[in-house]
C-alpha positions in Angstrom: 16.1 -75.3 31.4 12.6 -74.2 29.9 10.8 -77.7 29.0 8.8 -77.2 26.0 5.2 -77.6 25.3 4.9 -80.9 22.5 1.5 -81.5 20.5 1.5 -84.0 18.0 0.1 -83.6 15.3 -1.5 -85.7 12.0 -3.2 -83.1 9.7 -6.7 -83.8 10.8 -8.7 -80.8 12.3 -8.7 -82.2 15.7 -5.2 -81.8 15.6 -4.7 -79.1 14.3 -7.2 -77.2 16.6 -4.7 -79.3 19.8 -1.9 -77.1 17.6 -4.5 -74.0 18.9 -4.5 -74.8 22.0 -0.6 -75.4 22.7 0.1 -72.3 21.0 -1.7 -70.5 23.0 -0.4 -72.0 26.2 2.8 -72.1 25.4 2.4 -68.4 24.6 1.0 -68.0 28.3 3.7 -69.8 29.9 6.2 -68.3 27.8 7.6 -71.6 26.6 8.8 -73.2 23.1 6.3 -75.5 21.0 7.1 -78.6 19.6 5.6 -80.0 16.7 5.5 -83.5 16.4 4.3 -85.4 13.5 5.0 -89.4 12.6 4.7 -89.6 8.5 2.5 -92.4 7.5 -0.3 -92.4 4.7 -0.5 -90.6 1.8 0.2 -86.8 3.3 3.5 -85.4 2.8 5.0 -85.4 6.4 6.8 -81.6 5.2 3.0 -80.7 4.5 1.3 -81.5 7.6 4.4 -79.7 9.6 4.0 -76.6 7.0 -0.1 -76.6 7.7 0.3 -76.7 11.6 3.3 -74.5 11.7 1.4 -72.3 10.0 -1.3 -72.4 12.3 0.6 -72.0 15.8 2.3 -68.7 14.3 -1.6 -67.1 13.4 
């Protein structure tokens, strides 16, 4: 069983650059990426998951 790499993520640009930075590990190591993103606020939780999911597949 592969255990996958898991950022979380709030649609700020620090976490979105931690989104960088796990895909590019799990890239290395050759493991999934998880996402993971608690909806609070006035974002869209389907927005901040598009935006980041986005950025992990650039």
């Amino acid at each position: 069983m592969t255990i996958p790499l898991v950022v979380g993520i709030d649609g700020s640009e620090p976490s979105l650059e931690a989104v960088d930075w796990a895909a590019a590990e799990a890239a290395r190591h050759g493991v999934p990426l998880h996402l993971v993103h608690a909806a609070s606020g006035d974002r869209e939780p389907s927005d901040v998951i598009s935006a980041a999911s986005e950025r992990a597949r650039q």
